[in-house]
C-alpha positions as CSV (number, residue, x, y, z in Angstrom):
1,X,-171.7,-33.8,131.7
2,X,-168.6,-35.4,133.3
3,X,-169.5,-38.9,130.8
4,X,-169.8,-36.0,128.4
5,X,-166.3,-34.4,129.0
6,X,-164.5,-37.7,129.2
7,X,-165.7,-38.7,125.5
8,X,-164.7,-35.3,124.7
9,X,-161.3,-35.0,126.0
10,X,-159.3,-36.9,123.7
11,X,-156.2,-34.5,122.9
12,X,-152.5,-34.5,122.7
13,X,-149.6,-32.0,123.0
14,X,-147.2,-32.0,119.6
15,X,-143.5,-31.8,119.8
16,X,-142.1,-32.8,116.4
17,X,-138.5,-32.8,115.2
18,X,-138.6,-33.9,111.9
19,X,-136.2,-33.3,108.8
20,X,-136.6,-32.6,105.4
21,X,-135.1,-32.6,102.2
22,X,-132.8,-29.6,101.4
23,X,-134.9,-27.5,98.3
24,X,-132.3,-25.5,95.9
25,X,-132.4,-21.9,96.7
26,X,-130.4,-18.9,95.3
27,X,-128.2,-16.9,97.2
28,X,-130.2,-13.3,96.2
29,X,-134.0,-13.9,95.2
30,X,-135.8,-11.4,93.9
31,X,-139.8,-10.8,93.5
32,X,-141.3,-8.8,91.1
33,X,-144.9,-8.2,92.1
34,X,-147.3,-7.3,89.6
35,X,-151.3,-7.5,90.9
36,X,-150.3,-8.2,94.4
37,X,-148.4,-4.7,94.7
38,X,-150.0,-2.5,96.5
39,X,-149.7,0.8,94.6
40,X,-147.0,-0.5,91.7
41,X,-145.0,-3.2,90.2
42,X,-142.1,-3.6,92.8
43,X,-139.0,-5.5,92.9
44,X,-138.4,-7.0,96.4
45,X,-134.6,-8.3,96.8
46,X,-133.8,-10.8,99.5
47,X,-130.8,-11.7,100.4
48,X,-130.4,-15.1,102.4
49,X,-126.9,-15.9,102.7
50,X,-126.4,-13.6,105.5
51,X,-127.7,-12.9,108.9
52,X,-129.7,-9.2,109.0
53,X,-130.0,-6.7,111.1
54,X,-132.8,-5.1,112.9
55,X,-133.3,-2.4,110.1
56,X,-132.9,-4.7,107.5
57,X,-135.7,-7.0,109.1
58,X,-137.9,-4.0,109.3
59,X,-137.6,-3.2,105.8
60,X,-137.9,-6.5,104.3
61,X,-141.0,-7.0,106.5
62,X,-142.6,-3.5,105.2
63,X,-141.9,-4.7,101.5
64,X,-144.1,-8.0,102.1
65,X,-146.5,-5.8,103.2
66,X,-146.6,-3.4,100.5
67,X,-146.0,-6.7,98.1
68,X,-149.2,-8.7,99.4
69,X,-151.8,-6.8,101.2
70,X,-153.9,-9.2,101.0
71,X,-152.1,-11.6,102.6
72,X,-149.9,-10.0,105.4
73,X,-150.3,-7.3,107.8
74,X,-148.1,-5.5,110.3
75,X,-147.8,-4.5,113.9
76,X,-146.0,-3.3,116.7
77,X,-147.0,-5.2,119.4
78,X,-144.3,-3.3,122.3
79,X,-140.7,-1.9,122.3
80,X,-137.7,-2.7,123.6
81,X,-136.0,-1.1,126.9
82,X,-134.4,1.3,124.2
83,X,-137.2,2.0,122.2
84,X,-137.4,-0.3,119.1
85,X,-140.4,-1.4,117.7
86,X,-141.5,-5.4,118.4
87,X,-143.0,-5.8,114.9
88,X,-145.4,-8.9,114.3
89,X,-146.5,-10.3,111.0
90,X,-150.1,-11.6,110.6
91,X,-149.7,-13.5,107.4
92,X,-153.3,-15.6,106.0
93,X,-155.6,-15.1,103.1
94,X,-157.2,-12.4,104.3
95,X,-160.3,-12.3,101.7
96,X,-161.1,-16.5,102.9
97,X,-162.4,-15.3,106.2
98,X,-161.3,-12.9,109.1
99,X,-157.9,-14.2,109.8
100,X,-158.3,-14.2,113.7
101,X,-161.2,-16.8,114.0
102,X,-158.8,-19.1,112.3
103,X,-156.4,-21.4,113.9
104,X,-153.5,-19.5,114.8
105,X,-150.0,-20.6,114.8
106,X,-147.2,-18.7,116.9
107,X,-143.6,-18.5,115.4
108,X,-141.0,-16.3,117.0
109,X,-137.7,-14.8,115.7
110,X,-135.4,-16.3,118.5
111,X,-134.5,-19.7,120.3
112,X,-135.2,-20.4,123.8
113,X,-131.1,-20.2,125.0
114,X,-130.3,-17.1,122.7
115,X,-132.4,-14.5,121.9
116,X,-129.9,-13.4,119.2
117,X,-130.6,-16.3,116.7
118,X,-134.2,-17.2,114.6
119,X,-134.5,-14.0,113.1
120,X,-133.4,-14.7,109.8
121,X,-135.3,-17.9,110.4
122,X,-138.6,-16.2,110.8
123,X,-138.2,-13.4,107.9
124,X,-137.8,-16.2,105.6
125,X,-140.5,-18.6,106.7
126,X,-142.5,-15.4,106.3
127,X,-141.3,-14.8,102.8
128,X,-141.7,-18.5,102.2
129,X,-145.3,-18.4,102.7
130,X,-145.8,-15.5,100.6
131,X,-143.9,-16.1,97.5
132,X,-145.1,-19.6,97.6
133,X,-149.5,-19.5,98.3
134,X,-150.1,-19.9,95.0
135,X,-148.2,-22.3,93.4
136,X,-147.5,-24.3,96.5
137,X,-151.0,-26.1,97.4
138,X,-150.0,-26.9,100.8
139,X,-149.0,-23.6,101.2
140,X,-152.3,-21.8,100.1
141,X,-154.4,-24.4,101.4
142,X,-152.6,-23.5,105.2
143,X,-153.1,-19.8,104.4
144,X,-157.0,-20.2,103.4
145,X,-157.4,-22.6,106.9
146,X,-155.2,-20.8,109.1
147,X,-153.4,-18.0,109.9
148,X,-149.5,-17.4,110.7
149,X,-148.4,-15.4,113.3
150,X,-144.7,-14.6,113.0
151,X,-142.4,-12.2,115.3
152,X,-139.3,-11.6,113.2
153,X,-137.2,-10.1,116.3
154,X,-138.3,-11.1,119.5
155,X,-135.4,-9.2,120.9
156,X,-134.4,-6.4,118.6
157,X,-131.8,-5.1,120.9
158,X,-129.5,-8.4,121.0
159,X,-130.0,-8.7,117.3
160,X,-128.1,-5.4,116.9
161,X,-125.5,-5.7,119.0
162,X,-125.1,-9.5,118.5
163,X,-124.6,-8.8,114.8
164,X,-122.3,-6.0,115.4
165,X,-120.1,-6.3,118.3
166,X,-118.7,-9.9,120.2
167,X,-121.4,-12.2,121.6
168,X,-120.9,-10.9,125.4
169,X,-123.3,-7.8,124.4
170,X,-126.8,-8.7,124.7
171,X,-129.8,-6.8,126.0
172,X,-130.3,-4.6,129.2
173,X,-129.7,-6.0,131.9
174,X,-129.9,-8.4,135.5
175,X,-127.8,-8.5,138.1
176,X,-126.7,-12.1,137.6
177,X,-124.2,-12.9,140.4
178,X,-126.2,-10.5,143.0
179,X,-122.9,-8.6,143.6
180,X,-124.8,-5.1,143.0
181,X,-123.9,-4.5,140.1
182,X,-124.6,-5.6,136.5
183,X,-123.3,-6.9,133.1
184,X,-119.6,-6.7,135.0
185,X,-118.4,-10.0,134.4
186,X,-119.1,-11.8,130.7
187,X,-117.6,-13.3,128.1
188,X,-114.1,-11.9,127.1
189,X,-112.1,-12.3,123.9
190,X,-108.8,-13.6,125.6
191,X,-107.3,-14.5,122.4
192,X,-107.9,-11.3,120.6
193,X,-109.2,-13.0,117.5
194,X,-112.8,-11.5,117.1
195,X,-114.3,-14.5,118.4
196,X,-115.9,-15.9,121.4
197,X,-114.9,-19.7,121.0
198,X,-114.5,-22.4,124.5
199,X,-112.5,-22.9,127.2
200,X,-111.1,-26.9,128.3
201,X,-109.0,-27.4,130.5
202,X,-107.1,-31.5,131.3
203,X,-108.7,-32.9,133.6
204,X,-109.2,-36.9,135.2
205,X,-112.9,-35.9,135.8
206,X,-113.7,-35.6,132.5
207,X,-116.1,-36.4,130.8
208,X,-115.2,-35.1,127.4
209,X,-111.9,-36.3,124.5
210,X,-111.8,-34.9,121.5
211,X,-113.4,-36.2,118.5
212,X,-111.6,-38.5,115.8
213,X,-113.6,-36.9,113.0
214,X,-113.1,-33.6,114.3
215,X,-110.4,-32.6,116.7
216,X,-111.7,-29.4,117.5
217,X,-115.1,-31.2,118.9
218,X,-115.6,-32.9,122.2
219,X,-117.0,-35.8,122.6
220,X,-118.5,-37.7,125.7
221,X,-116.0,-40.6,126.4
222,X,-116.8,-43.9,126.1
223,X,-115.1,-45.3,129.4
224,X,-114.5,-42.8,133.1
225,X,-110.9,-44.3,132.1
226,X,-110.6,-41.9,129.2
227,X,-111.8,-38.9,130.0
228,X,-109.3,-36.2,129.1
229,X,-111.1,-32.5,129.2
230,X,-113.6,-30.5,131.2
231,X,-115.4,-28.1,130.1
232,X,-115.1,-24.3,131.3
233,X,-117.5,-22.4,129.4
234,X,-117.0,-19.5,127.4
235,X,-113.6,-18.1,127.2
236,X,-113.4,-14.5,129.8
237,X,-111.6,-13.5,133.1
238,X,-112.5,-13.1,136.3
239,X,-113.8,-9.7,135.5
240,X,-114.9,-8.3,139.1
241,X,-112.9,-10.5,141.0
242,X,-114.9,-12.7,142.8
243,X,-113.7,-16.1,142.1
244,X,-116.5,-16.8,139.3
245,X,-115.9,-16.2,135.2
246,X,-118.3,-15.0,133.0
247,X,-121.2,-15.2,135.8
248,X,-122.6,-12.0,134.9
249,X,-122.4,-11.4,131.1
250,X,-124.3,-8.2,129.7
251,X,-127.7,-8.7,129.2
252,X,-130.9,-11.0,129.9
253,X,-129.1,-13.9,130.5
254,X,-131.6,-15.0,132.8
255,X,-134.5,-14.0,130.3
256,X,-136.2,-17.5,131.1
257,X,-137.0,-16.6,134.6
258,X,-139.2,-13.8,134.5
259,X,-142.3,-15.7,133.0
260,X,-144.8,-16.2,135.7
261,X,-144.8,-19.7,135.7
262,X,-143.2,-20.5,139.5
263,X,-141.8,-17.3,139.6
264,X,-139.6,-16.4,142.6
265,X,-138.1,-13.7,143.5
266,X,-133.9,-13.3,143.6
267,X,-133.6,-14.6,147.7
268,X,-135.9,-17.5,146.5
269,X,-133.5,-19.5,143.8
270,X,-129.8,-19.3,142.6
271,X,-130.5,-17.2,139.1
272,X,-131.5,-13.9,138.9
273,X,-134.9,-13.1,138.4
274,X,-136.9,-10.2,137.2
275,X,-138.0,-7.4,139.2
276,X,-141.8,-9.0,139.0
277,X,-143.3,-11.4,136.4
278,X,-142.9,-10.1,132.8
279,X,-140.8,-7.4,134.0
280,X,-139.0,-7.5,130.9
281,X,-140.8,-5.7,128.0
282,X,-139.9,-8.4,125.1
283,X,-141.6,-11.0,127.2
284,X,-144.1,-8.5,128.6
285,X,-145.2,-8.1,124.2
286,X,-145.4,-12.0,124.0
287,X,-147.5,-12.7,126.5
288,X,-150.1,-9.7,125.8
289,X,-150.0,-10.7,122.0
290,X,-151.0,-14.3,122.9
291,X,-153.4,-13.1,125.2
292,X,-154.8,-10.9,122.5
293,X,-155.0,-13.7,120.1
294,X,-157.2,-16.6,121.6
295,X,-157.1,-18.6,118.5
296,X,-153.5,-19.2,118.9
297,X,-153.7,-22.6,119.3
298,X,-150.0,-24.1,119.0
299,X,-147.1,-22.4,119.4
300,X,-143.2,-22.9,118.1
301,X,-140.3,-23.4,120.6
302,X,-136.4,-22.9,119.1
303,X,-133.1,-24.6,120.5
304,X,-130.1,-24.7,118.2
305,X,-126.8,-26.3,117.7
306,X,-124.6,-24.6,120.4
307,X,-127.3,-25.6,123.0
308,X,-126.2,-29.6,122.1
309,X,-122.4,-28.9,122.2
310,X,-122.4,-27.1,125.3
311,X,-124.3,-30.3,127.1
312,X,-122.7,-31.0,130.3
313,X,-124.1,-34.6,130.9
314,X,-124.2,-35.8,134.9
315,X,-125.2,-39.3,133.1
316,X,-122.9,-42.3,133.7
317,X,-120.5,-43.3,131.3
318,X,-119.6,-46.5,131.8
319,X,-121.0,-49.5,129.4
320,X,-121.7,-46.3,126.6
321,X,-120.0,-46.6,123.2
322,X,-118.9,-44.0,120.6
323,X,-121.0,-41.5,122.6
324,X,-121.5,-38.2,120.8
325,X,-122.8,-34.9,122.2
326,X,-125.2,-34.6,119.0
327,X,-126.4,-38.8,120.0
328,X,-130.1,-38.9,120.2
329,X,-129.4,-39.3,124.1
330,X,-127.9,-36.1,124.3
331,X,-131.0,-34.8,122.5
332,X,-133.3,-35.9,125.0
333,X,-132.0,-34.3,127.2
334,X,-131.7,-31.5,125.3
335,X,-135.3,-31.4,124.9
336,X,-135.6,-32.0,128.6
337,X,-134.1,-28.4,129.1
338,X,-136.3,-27.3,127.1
339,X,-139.5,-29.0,128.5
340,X,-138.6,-27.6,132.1
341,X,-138.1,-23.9,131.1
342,X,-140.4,-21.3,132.8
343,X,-141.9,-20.4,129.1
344,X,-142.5,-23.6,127.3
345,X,-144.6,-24.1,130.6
346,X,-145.9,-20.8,130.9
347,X,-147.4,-21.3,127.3
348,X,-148.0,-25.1,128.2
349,X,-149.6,-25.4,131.7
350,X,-150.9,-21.7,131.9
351,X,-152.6,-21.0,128.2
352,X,-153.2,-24.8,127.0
353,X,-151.3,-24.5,124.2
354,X,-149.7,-27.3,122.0
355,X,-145.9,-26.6,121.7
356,X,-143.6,-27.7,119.1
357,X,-140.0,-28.0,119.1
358,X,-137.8,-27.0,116.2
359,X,-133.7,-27.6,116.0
360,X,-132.4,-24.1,114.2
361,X,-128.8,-24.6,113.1
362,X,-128.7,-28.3,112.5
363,X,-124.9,-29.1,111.1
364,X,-124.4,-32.2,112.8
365,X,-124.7,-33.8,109.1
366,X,-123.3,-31.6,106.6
367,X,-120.5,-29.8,109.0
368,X,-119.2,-33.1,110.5
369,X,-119.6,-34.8,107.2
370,X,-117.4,-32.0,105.4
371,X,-114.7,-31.7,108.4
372,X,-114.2,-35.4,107.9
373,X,-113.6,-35.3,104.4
374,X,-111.2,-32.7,105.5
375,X,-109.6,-34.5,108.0
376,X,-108.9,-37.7,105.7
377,X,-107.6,-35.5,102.8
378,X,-104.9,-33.5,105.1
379,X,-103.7,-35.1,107.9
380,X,-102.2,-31.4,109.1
381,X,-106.0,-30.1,108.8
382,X,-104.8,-26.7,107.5
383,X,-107.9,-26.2,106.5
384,X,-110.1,-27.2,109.1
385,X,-108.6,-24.7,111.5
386,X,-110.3,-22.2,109.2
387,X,-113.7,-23.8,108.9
388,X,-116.4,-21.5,109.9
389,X,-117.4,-22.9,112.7
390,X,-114.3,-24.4,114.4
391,X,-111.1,-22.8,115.7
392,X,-108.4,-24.7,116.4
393,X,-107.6,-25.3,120.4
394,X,-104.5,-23.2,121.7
395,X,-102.9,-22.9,125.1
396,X,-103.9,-20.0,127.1
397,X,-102.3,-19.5,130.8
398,X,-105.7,-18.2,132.6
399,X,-105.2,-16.7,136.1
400,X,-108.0,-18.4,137.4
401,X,-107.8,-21.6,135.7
402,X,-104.3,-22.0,135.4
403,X,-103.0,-23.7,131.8
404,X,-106.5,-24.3,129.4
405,X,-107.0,-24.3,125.8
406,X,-108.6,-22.4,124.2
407,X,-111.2,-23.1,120.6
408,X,-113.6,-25.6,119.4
409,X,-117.0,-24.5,118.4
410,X,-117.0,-20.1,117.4
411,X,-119.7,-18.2,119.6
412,X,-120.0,-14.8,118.0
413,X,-120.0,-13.2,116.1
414,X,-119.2,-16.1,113.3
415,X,-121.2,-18.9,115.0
416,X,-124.0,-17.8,112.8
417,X,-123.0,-19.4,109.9
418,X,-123.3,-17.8,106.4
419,X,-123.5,-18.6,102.4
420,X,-125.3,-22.4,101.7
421,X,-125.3,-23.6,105.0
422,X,-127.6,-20.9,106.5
423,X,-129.6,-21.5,103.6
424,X,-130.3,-24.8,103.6
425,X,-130.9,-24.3,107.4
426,X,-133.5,-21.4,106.6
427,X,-135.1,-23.7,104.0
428,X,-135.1,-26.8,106.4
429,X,-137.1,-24.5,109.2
430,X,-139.5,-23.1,106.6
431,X,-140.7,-26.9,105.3
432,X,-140.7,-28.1,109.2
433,X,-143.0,-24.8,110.6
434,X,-145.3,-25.3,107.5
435,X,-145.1,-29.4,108.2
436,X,-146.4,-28.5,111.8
437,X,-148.8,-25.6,111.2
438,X,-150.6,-28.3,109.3
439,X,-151.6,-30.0,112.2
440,X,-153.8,-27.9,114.0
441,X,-157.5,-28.2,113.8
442,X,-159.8,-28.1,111.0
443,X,-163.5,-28.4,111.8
444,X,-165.3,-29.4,108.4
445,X,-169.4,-29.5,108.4
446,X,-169.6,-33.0,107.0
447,X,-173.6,-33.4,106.7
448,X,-176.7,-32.1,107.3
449,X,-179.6,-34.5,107.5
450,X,-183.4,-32.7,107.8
451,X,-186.0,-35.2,109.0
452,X,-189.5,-33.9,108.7
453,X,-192.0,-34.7,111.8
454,X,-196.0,-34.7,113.1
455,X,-196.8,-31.0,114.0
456,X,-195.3,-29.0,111.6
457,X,-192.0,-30.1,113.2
458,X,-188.1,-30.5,111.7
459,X,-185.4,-32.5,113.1
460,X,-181.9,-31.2,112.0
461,X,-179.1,-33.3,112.8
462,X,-175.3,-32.3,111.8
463,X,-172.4,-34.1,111.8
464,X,-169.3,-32.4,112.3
465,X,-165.4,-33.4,111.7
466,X,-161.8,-32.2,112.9
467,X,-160.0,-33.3,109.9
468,X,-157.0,-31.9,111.6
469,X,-154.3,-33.9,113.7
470,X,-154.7,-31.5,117.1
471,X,-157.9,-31.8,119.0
472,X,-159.4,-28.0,119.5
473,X,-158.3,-28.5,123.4
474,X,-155.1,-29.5,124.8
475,X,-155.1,-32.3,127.5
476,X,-154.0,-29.5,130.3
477,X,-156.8,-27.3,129.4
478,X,-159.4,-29.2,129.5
479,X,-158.3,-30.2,133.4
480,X,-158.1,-26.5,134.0
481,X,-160.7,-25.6,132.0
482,X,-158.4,-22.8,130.6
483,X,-160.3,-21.7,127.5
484,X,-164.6,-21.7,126.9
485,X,-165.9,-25.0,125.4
486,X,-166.6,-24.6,121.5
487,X,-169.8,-23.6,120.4
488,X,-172.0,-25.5,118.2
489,X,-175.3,-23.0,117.2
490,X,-178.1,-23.8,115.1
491,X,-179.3,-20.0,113.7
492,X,-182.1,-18.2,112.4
493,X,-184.9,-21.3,113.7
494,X,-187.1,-21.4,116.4
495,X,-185.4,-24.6,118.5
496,X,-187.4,-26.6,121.2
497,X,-184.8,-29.2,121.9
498,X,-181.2,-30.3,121.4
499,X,-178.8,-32.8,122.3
500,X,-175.4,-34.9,121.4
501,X,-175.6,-38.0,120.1
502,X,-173.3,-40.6,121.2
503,X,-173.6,-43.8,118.8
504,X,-176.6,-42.0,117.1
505,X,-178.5,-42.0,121.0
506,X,-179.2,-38.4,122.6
507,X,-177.6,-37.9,125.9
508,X,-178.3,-35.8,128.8
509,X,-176.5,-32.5,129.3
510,X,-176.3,-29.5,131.3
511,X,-179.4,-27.8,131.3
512,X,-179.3,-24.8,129.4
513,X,-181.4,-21.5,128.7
514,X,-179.9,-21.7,125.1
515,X,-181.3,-24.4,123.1
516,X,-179.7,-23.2,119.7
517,X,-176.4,-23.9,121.1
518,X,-174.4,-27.0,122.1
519,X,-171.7,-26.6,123.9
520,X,-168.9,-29.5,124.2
521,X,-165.8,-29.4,125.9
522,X,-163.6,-30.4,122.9
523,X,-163.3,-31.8,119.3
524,X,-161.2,-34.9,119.2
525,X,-159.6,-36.0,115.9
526,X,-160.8,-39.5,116.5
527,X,-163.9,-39.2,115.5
528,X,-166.9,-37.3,114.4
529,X,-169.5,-35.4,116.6
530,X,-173.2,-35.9,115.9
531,X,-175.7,-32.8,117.2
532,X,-179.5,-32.5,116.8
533,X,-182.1,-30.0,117.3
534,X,-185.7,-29.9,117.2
535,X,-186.9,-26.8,115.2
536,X,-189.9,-25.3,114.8
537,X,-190.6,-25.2,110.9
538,X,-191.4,-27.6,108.3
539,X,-189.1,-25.5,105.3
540,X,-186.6,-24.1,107.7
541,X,-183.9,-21.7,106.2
542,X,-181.3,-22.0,108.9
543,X,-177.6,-21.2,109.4
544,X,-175.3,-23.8,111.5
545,X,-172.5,-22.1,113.0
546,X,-168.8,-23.8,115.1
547,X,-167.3,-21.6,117.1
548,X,-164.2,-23.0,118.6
549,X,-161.4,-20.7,119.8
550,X,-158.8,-23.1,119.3
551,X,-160.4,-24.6,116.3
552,X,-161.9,-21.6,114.0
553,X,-164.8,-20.2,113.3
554,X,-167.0,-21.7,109.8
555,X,-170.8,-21.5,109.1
556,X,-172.8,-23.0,106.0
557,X,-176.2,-21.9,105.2
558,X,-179.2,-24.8,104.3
């Protein structure tokens, strides 16, 4: 079995970050279904130039429903410490199969630093999808194959107040700094201008100067010689006085720690960490609904834009040139953050799942590009100091920090950009998810052979194909042997014998008291698996059946 398993166990973990080309989209769309409508021709209106609430979310998701009942469905899978509903969307074509024995792909409505952003990113891959199955072949070819799990709000409560109020409101609530007591010390608006921009202060150490293209960005320098600025974080006081700023912000700001993967409790490490694992009920809903779903086979990871400009490298600078903090340096280690957080390994190391990694918020291009432009064309750069996503750095005399500045990149409530750019950030994440979705597994029956022999005896041998680019098992769960093996049955025969074939030669298994059923530990992409059985019947009318919970479940009568 183990010569058996190490043919088998050819796998591999997808991270992608890819880009696509920008599709033209209108500001307002509107869908008028006709046969898909449930009960009567309805006019959905959605509006994508704007960031939505958590009523608005609900709503829009409801209409889908009503819209294509046949396509998506609708649940609350938990609620929130203050009572809103966790709503997840099942979206597949519902009448090609029963949706959960199809590859299942994870999408959630937030990113892994801010549980406040992805929402708008998730309603609109959802009504992507929908609008699009039938005259977008990938699209229904994904829906027929697969199924879509999407959780528009993943955290309700910091969509409502993020939306609504300055970016130091989040969710209920840790004790951060272990003072006793809680949410007492977050970001403050020091400058009074509805905004929660960045704090730098002059400094020798460094590492950061301002950018030539855009003076209100900070860039790494190029030599220890110039280094100008530090960073200080977010701009707020000293709110409870104990020589730390904005240690202890409102809400799960260590959100991250209470998945079970190396959890410690609060004497054990320096953040705070939950009560006990899954303490908090928004995680608490995404781990049952993946445990509910066992098909889920991959699942989809957010970081965004404010993640890269906040990077505080400890790298040397020496010997670097024209060093940027949106360089593809600073992204690896961007994406190292990611790889080392509690969840991504939770859902990694703990389920055996394939994770991908999608940038939300990607104006490194078109933002830079346009302040540029704006820079050359006005040297006073009037009106870059009211670009949406920069405000100009003023002084500020902080009575911790002594003289600072004050600016650069907007937090909140403005960070999430509006109009085209959200847009073509929307429509960018919708061609990605669909781009990666279309990688998981897809078992095709490529051929049946029936061999007639002496005694009224039938030899059946099938070959079988993953046409897909994921193997139905994950390197990590095949060494833990986290999920069952797939299931390869011949049905409805009388079967005295059965065996893989490796280059077209039986070999020797486990024993088993189930001859109609092969099981193997996984199904590679690399190449095709051979089974045959020995049955009983010189006309047999049999059904062959896969059975992989990664990979889907198909069947074909002969």
């Amino acid at each position: 079995m183990e010569k058996l398993r190490t043919i088998l166990s050819l796998g591999f973990a997808a991270i992608f970050i890819a880009t696509h080309p920008v599709v033209g989209q209108d500001k307002a769309i509107k869908i008028t279904s006709g046969t898909e409508a449930a009960s009567s021709e309805e006019t959905l209106e959605f509006t994508w130039d704007r960031t939505l609430g958590y009523d608005e979310i609900t709503a829009q998701c409801r209409k889908l429903v009503q819209a294509y009942p046949d396509l998506v469905q609708m649940e609350s899978i938990g609620e929130t410490a203050t009572g809103k509903r966790i709503w997840a969307l099942t979206i597949s074509n519902f009448t090609s199969g029963n949706a959960h024995e199809k590859p299942g792909y994870l999408v959630e409505g937030n990113t892994l630093h801010d549980p406040s952003i992805g929402s708008d990113h998730a309603l609109y891959l959802a009504w992507h999808l929908l609008k699009n199955h039938e005259t977008n072949q990938t699209i229904g070819k994904l829906l027929e194959h697969k199924v879509i799990y999407i959780i528009p709000a993943t955290f309700p409560d910091t969509k409502t107040k993020r939306i609504s109020e300055s970016s130091k409101v989040y969710s209920p609530t840790l004790d951060n700094d272990k003072d006793g007591r809680m949410q007492e010390d977050g970001p403050d608006d020091l400058t009074n201008d509805g905004l929660i921009s960045l704090m730098r202060r002059k400094s020798l150490k460094g590492p950061y100067v301002e950018d030539k293209a855009n003076p209100f960005k900070m860039v790494l320098a190029s030599t220890s010689t110039e280094a100008q600025y530090e960073w200080l974080g977010y701009e707020g006081f000293d709110n409870d006085k104990d020589g730390l700023v904005n240690e202890d912000p409102f809400g799960y700001q260590a959100i991250d720690q209470d998945w079970s993967w190396k959890w410690h409790p609060n004497y054990a490490q320096t953040e705070s960490s939950s009560t006990y694992p899954f303490s908090i009920p928004e995680n608490r809903a995404i781990k049952d609904f993946i445990l509910k779903h066992p098909n889920i086979a991959a699942v989809q990871l957010n970081y965004y834009q404010r993640d890269l400009d906040l990077l505080n490298s400890s790298k040397k600078q020496e010997g670097v040139n024209d060093v940027e903090t949106l360089n593809q340096v600073d992204k690896e280690e961007l994406l190292n953050k990611v790889y080392q957080t509690k969840k991504w390994n939770w859902m990694k190391y703990s389920r055996g799942l394939n994770t991908f990694t999608v940038h939300l918020m990607n104006f490194n291009q078109e933002s830079l590009d346009e302040v540029s432009d704006i820079v050359k064309a006005e040297d006073d750069s009037i009106k870059v100091k009211n670009h949406s996503l920069y405000s100009a750095w003023a002084p500020f005399e902080h009575p911790t920090y002594g003289p600072i500045e004050i600016g650069g990149l907007q937090i909140s409530p403005s960070f999430i950009p509006e109009g085209d750019w959200l847009i073509r950030d929307l429509e960018r994440f919708a061609l990605q998810t669909i781009e990666n979705a279309s990688q998981l597994p897809q078992l095709v029956i490529q051929n049946i052979e029936r061999r007639l022999l002496n005694d009224g005896l039938t030899e059946v041998t099938a070959t079988i194909q993953n046409a897909g680019l994921l193997p139905t098992h994950t390197p990590e769960d095949l060494t833990q042997r986290l999920e069952r093996a797939d299931y390869i049955t011949l049905k409805e025969a009388i079967v005295l014998a059965s065996s893989l074939l490796v280059d077209g030669a039986p070999i020797a298994g486990e024993k088993s008291n189930n001859l109609s059923r092969i099981e193997v530990p996984n199904i590679p992409t690399v190449s095709p698996l051979q089974i045959r059985w020995v049955v009983k019947s010189t006309s047999p009318t049999m059904l062959l059946e896969i059975d992989s919970r990664k990979g889907g479940v198909i069947s074909t009568r002969f």
